[in-house]
C-alpha positions in Angstrom: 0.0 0.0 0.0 1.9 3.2 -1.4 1.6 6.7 0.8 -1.7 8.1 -1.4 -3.9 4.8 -0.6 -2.4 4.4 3.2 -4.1 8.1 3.7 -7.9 7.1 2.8 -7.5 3.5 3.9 -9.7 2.8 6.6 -9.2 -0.1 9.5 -12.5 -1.6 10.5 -12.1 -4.0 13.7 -14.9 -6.2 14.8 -17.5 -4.4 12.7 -19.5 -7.7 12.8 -20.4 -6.5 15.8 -22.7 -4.2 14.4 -24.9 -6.7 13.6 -25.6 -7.8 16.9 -28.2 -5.5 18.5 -28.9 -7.5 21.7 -32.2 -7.4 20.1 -34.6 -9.9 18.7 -35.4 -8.6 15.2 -35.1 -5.2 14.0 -36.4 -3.6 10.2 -33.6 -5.0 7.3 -33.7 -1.9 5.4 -31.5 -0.6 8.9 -28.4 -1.0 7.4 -26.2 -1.1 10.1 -23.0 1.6 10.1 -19.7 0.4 11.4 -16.9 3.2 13.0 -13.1 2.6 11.7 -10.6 3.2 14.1 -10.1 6.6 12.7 -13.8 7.4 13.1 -14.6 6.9 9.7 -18.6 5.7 8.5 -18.9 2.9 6.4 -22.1 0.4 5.8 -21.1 -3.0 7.4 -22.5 -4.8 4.0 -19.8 -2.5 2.0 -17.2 -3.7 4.4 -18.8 -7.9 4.2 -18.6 -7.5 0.3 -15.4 -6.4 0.3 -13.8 -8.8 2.8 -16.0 -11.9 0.6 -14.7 -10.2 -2.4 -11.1 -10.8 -1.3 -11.8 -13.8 0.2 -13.2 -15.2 -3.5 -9.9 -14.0 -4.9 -7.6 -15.5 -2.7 -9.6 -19.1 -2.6 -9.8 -19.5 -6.2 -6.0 -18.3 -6.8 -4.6 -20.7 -4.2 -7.1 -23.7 -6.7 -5.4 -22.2 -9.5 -1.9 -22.8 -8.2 -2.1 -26.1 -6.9 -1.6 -29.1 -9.0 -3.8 -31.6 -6.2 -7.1 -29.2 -7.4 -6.5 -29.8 -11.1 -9.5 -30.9 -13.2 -10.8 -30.8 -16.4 -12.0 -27.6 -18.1 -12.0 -24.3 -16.3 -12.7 -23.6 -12.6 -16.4 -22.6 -12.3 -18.1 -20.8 -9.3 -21.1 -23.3 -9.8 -18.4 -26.0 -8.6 -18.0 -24.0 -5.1 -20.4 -24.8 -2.2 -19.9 -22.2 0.1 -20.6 -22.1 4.2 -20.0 -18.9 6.1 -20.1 -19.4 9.7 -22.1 -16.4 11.6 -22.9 -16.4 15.8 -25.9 -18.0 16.5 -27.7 -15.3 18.4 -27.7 -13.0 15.2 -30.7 -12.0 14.6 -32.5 -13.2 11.1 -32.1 -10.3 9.5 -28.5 -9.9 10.2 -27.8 -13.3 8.7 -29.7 -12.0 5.6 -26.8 -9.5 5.4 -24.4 -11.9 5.1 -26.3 -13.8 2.2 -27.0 -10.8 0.2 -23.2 -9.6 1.1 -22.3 -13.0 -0.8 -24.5 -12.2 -3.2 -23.0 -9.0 -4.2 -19.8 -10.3 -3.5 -20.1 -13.3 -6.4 -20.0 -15.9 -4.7 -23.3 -16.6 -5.2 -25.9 -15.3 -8.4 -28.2 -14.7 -5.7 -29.2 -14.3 -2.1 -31.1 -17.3 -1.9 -28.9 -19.5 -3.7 -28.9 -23.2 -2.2 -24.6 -23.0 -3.1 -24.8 -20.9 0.5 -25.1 -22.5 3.9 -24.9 -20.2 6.8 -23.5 -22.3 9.4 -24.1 -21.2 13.3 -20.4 -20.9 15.0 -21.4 -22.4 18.4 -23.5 -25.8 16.1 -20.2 -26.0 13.7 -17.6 -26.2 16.7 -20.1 -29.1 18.7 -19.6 -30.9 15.3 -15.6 -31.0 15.3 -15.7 -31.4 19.6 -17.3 -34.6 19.0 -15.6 -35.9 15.9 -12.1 -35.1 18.2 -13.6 -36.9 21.3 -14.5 -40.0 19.6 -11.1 -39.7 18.1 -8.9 -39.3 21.5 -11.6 -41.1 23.4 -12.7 -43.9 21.1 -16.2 -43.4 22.6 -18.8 -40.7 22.4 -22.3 -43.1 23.2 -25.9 -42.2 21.8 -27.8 -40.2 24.0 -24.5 -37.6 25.2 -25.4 -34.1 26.3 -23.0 -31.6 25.8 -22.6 -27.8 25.5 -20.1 -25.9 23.7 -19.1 -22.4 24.8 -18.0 -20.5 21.6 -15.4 -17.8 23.1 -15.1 -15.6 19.9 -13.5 -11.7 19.7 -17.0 -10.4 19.9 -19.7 -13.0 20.8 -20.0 -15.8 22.9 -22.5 -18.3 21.5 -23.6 -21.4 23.3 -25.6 -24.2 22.4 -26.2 -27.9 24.0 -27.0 -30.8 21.9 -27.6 -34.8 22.4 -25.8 -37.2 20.2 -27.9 -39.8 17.9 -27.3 -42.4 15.9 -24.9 -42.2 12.8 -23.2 -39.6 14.0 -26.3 -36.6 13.6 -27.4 -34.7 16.8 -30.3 -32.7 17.9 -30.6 -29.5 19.4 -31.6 -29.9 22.9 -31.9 -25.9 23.8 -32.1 -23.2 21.5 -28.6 -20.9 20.6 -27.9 -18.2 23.8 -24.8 -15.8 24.8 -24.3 -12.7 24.4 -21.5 -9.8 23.7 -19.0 -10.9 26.4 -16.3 -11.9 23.7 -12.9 -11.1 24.2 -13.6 -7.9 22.6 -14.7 -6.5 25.7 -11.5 -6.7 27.4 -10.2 -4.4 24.9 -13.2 -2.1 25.5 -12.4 -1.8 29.8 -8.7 -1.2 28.5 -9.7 1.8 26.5 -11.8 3.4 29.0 -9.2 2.8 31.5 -6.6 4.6 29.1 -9.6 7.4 29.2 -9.7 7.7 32.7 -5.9 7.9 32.7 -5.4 10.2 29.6 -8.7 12.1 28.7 -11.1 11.7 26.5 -9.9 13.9 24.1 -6.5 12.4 23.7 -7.6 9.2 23.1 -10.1 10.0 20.7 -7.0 12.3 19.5 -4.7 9.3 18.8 -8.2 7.4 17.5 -8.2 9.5 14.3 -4.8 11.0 13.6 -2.7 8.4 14.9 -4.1 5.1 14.7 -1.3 3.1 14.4 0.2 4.1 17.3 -3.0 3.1 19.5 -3.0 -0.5 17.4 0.5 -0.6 18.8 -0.6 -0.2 22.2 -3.3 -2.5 21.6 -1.0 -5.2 20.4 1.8 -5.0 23.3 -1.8 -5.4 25.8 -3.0 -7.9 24.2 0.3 -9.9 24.5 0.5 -9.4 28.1 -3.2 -10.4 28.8 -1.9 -13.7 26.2 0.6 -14.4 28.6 -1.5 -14.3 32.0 -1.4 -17.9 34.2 -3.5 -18.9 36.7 -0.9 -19.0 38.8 -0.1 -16.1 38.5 -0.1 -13.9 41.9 -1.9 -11.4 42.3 0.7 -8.6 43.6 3.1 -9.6 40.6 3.9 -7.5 37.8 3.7 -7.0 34.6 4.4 -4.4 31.8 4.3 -3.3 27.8 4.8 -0.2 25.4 2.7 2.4 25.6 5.2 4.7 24.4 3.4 5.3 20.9 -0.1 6.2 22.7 1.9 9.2 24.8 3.7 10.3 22.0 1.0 13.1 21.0 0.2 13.4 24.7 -0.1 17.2 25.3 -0.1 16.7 29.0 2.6 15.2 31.6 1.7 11.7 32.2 3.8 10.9 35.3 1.2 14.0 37.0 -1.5 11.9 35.1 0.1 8.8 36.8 0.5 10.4 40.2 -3.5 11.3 40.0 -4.4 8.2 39.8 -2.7 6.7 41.7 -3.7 8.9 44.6 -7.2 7.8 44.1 -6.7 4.2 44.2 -4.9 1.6 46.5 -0.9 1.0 46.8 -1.7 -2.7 45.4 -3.1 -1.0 42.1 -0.8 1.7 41.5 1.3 2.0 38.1 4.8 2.9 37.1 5.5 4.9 34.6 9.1 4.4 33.1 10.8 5.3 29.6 7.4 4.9 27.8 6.6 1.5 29.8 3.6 1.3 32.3 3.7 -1.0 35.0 0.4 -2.8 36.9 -0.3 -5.5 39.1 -1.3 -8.8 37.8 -5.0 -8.4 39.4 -5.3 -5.0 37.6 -5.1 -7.3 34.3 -7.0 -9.3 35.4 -9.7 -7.1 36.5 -10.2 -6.2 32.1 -11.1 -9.7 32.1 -13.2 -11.2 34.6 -16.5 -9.2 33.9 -16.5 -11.0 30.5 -15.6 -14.4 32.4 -18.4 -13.5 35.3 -21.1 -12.9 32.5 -20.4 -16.4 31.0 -20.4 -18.2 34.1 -23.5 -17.2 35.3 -25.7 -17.4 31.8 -24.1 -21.2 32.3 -25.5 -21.0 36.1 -29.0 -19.4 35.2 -29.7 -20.8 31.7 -27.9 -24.0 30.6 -27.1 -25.9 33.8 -30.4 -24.7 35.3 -31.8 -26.8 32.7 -29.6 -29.5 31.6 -27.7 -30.6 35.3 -26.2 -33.5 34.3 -24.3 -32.6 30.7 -21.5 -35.3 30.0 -19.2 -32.4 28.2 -18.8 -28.9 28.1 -16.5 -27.5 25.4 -14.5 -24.5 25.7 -13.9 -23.1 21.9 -12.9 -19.6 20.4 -10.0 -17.5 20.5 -11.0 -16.1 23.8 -10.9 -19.8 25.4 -7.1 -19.8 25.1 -7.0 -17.2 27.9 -5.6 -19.7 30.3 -7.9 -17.8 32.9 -10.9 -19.5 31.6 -11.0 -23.0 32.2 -10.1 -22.4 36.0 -12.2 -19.7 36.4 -15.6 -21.8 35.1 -14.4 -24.3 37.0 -13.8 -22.6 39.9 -17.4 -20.9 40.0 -19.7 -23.5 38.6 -18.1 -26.3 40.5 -21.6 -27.1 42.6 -23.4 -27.4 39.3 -21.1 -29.5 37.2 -21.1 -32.8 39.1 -20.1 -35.0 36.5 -19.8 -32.9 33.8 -16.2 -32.7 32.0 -14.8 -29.2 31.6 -13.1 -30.0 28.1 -10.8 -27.8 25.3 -10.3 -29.5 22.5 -6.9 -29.5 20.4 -6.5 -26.3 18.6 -9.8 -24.1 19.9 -9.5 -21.5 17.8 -10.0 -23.8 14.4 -12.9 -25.6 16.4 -15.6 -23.7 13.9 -13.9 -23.4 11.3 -13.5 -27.2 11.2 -16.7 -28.2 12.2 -18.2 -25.5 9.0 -16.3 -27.6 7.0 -17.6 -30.7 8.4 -21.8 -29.4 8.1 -21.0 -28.5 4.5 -20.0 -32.2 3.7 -23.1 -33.4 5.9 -25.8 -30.4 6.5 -28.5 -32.9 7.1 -26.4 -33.6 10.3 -28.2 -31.9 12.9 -32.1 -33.7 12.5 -33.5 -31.4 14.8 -33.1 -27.8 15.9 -35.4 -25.3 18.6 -37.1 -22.2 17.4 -35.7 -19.1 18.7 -38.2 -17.5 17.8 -42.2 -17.5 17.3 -43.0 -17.2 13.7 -46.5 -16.8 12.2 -47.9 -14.5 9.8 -50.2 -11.2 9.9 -53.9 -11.9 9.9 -57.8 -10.2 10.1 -60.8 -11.7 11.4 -64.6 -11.2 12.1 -65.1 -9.6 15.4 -67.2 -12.1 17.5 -69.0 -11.3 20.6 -66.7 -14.0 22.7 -63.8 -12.2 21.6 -61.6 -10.0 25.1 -59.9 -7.7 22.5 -57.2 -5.4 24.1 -58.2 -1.1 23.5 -54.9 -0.8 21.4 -56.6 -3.6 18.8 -56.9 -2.3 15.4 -60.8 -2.3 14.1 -62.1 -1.7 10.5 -65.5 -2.3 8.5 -66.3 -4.1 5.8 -70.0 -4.3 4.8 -72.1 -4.9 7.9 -69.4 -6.4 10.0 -66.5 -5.6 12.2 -63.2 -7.0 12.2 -60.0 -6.9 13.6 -56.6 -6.5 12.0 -53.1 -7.3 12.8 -53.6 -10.5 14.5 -50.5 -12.5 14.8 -51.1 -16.4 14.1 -48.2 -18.0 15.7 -47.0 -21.1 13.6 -44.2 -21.7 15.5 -43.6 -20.9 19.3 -40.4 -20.4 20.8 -38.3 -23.3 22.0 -40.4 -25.6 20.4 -38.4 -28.3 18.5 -38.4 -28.8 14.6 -37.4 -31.7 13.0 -35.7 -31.1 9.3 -38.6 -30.7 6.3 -41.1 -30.0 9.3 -44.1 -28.1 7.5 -46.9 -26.2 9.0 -50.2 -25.3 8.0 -52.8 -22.3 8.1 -55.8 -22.1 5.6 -57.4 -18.2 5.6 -59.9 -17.1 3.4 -61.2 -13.6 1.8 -63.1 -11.2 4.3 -65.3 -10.3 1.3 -66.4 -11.5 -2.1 -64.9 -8.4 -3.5 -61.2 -9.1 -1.9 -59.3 -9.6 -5.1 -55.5 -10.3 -3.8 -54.1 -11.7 -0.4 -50.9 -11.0 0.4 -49.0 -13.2 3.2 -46.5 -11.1 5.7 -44.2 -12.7 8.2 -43.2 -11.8 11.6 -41.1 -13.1 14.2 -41.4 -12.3 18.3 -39.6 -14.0 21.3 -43.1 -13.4 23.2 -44.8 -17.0 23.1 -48.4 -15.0 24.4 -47.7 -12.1 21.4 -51.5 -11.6 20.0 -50.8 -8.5 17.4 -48.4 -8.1 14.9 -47.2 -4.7 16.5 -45.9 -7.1 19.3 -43.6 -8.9 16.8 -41.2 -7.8 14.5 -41.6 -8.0 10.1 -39.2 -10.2 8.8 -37.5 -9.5 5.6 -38.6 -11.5 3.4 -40.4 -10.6 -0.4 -43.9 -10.3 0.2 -46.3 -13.1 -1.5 -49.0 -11.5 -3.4 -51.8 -13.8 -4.4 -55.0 -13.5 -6.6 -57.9 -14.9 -4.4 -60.8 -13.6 -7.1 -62.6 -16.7 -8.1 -66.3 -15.3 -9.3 -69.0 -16.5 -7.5 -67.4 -19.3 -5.6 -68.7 -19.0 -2.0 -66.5 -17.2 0.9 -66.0 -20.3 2.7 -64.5 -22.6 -0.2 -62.0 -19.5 -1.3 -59.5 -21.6 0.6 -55.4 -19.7 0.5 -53.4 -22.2 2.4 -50.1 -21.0 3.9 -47.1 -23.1 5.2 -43.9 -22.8 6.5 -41.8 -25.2 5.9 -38.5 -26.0 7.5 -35.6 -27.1 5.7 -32.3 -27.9 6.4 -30.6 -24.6 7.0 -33.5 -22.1 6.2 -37.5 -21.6 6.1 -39.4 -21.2 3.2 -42.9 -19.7 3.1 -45.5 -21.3 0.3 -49.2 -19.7 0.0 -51.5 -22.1 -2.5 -55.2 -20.6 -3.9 -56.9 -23.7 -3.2 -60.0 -23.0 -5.8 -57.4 -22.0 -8.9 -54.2 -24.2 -7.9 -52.2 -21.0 -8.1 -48.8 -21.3 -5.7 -46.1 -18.9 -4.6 -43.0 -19.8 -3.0 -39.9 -17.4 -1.4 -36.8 -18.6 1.2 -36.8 -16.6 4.3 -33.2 -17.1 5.1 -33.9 -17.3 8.3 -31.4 -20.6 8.8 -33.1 -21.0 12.2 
């Protein structure tokens, strides 16, 4: 990269980030905006089809150099099947991004294309954990519980499965986590450089001199690498941080004396020749919030449940921090009983590996548990039985009243679905002078949600459907909706009963 394109280059670091809300569902057209270091704007599906764009290159380059991939005839995309591996508490629509993102970055000649599988990170690593247990252990029986804690950069995902026959599982408890990945640690570490510095230095060095605070970040990072469990306390460590006080307008030993005369001896800091010095347990403090949020989601949520799992895996880049293992151990000792506390060989690759293993095999995993409620926007006849809340939507149609923007569940949440599991809703017109349906689906974590404006749309292209049919009576005017669940996505199908007239479009929703 020459001096001209090093000025308008932008670094973008954990930008997937900005697809995780911490909410359920939110509207697709929100594209979501990702911050460079430098404070720079940029749409995260710019950002996905450049990195798949580079990712293409590379792939088919490193094919085209080796002799091992040579075949007959050019190298065609149509040969590729493709698996992307995304955090399995995304919401829907923030997998969609990813598709359309592969889309636009030719991988695929559209969004829907079955040459995509969207693999969930935490249901690819419980593939290779039990391929590498059966391998080191010679046994992994049917009817195994196990969990795997996916410890990425920015998520943690976690889901718990059962083993079956032929090596397939099923999904015993639907994906969970949150933003506790290691990420976070780098977050604490940056406000603590703001409580030490300003606000307005660091956001200084943010813009104009980035690669000074990536320097900074780097020489942490390796300290925090190199943290043991045994490790005391009072001992300590120390790294660089020469290149963040370079543009420091200030005097940082005063900054240093400040704090330090606001906080205990045992966490006081040394400043010397552009090296800062801290106690072990003030490394450690960076780290344990994210370690205290996993442990007790595994407390409240999965062991709360499932007492007597035969595994938990510990995957991800983050679960190489040799604080980990001990500390789950440590706090969740009452609750594991016989449960194994296990890292398999290599962590890091565990997804990767296992993507690789649910491309070859997809059907793998026979059965899987709603995260959500789906069901589709509805109206009906108001009856006099009917307790309607005030907020309820009314209109009229001849002599009658109805209500709108009902919300007929199809699915609940937590509710298990076997592969190619279909379900079934007939409607019919509200009048004989309807001329056209059209078939909307929405998503909620609620189970009791009555109205759509309880739920949230999900992207997906609308179904129009022409239910005229002359003078055929209301009641036979049949337009039968299903949703139907396939291996890594849900499609919706609306059929006109009376004409035979069908319409069919993937949600993407890859469950």
């Amino acid at each position: 990269m020459d001096e001209g394109q090093r000025q308008h280059a932008m670094l973008f670091e954990g930008f997937k980030m900005t697809l995780f809300s911490g909410e359920e569902e939110g509207p697709y057209e929100d594209v979501p905006i990702a911050m460079s270091q430098n404070h720079q704007e940029c749409k995260t599906l710019d950002i996905l089809v450049a990195m798949l764009c580079h990712i293409r290159e590379r792939i088919f380059a490193h094919i085209a150099s080796e002799p091992k991939f040579a075949i007959e005839g050019p190298f065609r995309d149509e040969m590729v099947q493709w698996v992307l591996t995304v955090p399995a508490i995304w919401s829907e629509n923030s997998k969609q991004h990813m598709r359309v993102a592969a889309s636009l970055a030719g991988l695929i000649p559209q969004s829907n294309s079955p040459r995509l599988l969207l693999a969930l990170e935490p249901e690819a690593a419980a593939l290779y954990c039990r391929r590498e247990t059966l391998r080191l252990a010679g046994d992994f029986p049917v009817g195994t519980r196990y969990c795997v804690l996916d410890c990425g950069g920015g998520t943690v995902d976690i889901a718990v499965h059962e083993a079956l026959e032929g090596g397939e599982a099923r999904e015993i408890h639907r994906p969970s986590g949150g933003d506790w990945g290691a990420k976070t640690i780098e977050t604490r570490f940056l406000q603590f450089l703001e409580e030490l510095f300003g606000r307005e230095h660091l956001n200084r060095v943010r813009v104009q001199h980035t690669s000074d605070l990536l320097d900074v970040l780097d020489e942490f990072e390796k300290v925090i690498r190199r943290l043991r469990s045994s490790d005391g306390p009072d001992q300590r460590r120390q790294f660089n941080i020469g290149p963040f006080l370079a543009s420091y307008d200030g005097d940082a030993p005063s900054a240093i004396a400040q704090y330090n005369a606001a906080h205990p001896a045992e966490d006081h800091l040394e400043l010397c020749r552009g090296r800062l010095r801290m106690c072990v347990a003030k490394f450690v403090s960076f780290i344990v919030p994210s370690l205290l949020k996993i442990s007790e989601h595994m407390q409240n949520v999965i062991l709360a449940q499932f007492p007597n799992l035969d595994y938990i895996f510990l995957v991800g880049g983050f679960s190489e921090c040799d604080l980990m293992q001990p500390y789950l151990q440590s706090t969740l000792q009452d609750l594991l009983h016989t449960t194994k506390l296990v890292q398999p060989f290599r962590p890091g690759m565990a997804v990767v590996q296992g993507a690789l293993l649910f491309g070859q095999n997809p059907a793998i995993i026979v059965e899987r548990r709603a995260r959500l409620c789906y069901g589709v926007k509805y109206s009906t006849k108001v009856e006099e039985w009917m307790e309607l809340p005030e907020h309820a939507r009314f209109f009229q149609e001849g002599e009658s009243l109805y209500v709108a923007d009902l919300f007929d569940k199809f699915i609940t949440v937590d509710e298990p679905i076997p592969i190619h599991k279909s379900v079934s809703r007939e409607f019919t017109p509200l009048s004989t002078s309807q001329q056209n349906a059209s078939i909307e689906l929405y998503s909620t974590p609620d189970p009791e949600a009555q109205f759509t404006r309880e739920c949230a749309r999900v992207s997906v292209p609308e179904i129009n459907i022409r239910v005229a049919a002359g003078d055929t009576p209301l009641h036979d005017r049949v337009l039968k909706v299903t949703l139907f669940f396939g291996l890594t996505n849900i499609e919706v199908k609306a059929e006109y009963v009376p004409t035979g007239q069908r319409m069919q479009v993937a949600c993407l929703l890859d469950q």
